[in-house]
C-alpha positions as CSV (number, residue, x, y, z in Angstrom):
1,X,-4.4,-42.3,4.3
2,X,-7.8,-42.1,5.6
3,X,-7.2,-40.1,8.4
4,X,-5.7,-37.8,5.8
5,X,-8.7,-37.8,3.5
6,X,-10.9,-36.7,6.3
7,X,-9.1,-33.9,7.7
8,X,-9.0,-32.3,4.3
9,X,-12.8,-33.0,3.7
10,X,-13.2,-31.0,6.8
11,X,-11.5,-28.3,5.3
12,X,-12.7,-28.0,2.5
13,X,-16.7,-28.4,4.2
14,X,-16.1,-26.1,7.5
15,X,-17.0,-22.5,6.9
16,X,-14.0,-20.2,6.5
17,X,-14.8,-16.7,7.6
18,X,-16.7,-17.6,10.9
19,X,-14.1,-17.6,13.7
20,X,-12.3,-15.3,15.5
21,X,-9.2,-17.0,15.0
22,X,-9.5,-16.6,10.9
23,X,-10.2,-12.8,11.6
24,X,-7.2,-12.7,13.8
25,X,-5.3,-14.2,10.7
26,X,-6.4,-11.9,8.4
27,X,-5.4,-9.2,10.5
28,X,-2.3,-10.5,10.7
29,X,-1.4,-11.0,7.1
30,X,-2.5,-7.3,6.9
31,X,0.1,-6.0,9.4
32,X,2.6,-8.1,7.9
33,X,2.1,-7.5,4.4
34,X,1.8,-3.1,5.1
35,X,5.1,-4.2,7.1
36,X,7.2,-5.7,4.1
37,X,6.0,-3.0,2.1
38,X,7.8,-0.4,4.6
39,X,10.9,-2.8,4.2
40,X,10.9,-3.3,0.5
41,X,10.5,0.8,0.1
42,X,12.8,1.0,3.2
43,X,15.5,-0.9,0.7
44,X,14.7,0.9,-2.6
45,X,17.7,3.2,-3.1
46,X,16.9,7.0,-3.2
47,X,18.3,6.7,-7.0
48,X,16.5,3.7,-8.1
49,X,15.1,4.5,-11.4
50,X,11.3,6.1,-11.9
51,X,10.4,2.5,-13.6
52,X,11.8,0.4,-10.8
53,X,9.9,2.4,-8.6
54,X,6.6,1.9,-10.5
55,X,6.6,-1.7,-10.4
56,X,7.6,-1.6,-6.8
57,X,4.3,-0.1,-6.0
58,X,2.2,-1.8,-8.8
59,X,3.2,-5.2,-6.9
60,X,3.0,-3.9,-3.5
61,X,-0.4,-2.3,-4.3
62,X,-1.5,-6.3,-5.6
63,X,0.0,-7.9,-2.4
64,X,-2.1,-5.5,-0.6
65,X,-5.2,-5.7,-2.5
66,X,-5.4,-9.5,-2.3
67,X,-4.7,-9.6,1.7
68,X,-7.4,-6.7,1.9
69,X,-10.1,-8.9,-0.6
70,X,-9.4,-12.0,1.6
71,X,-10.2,-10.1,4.8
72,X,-13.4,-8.6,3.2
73,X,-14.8,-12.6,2.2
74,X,-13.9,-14.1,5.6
75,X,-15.8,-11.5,6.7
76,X,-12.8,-10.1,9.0
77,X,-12.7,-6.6,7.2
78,X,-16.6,-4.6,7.2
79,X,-15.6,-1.6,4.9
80,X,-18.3,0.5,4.3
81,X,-17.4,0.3,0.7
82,X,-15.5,-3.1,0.4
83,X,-14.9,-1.9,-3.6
84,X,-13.3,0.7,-2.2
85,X,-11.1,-0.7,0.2
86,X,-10.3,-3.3,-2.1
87,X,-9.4,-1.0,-5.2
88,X,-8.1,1.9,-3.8
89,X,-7.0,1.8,-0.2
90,X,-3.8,-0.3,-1.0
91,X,-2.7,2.4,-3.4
92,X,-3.1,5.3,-0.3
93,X,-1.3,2.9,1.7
94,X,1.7,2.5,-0.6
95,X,1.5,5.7,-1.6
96,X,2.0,7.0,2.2
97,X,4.9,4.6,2.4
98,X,6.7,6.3,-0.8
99,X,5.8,9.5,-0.2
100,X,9.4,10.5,0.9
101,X,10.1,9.5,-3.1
102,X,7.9,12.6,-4.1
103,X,8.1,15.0,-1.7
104,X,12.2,14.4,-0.4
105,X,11.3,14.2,3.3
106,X,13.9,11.8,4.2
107,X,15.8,8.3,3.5
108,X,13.3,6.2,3.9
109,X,9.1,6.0,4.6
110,X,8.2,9.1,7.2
111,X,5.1,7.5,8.4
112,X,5.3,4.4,10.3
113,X,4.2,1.2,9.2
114,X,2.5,0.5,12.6
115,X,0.4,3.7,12.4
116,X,-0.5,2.7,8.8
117,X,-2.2,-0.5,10.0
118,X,-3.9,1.5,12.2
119,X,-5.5,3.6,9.8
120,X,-6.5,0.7,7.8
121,X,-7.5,-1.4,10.2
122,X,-9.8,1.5,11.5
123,X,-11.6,1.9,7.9
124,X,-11.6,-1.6,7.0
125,X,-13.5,-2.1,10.4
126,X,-16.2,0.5,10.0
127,X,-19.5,-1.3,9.5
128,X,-18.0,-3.3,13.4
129,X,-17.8,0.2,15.1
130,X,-21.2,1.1,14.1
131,X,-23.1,-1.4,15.1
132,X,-21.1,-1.6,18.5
């Protein structure tokens, strides 16, 4: 029980945000989050209702947001406007995954959910290229 206690001390008193290997989580939870957005629009059917649809990208949007606001804390993500990034990046990012909704391109997401973690990955890493 002890043993138990002190590991979670160190936990809680260790200094998240500092190590590569957080960072590398981070990045992680951002590829797999843009990826189950692809899947979940992937899934949507073309005649799912406007209001199905809506929430769909309302939830997305907060999954996103809240992976993008951890990475900015633990200091993984250097936007040059975390606000920004934060706020309104997740909704460009959805929005390129549904764009096939508004503009009737095809079945499912056109762009790639690989090259859109890429994109965000290179703005959310701005104030790292800089300085390099």
């Amino acid at each position: 029980m002890r043993v138990m206690t002190l590991v979670r001390a160190r936990s809680f008193v260790r200094p998240r945000g500092r190590s590569s290997s957080s960072h590398a989580d981070e990045i992680v939870a951002l590829r797999e989050t843009v990826e189950s957005i692809w899947r979940a629009v992937a899934h949507a059917a073309p005649e799912t209702a406007l209001l199905a649809r809506r929430e769909l990208v309302r939830r997305e949007t907060c999954k996103l947001s809240a992976v993008i606001r951890r990475g900015v804390a633990a200091g993984a993500f250097r936007p040059e406007c975390p606000s920004w990034a934060i706020e309104r990046l997740p909704f460009a990012i959805v929005a390129g995954a549904c764009a096939h909704w508004v503009l009737g391109l095809s079945q499912g997401p056109s762009l790639r959910a690989g090259t859109a973690v890429e994109a965000a990955l290179e703005i959310l890493r701005t104030s790292e290229r800089r300085s390099a």
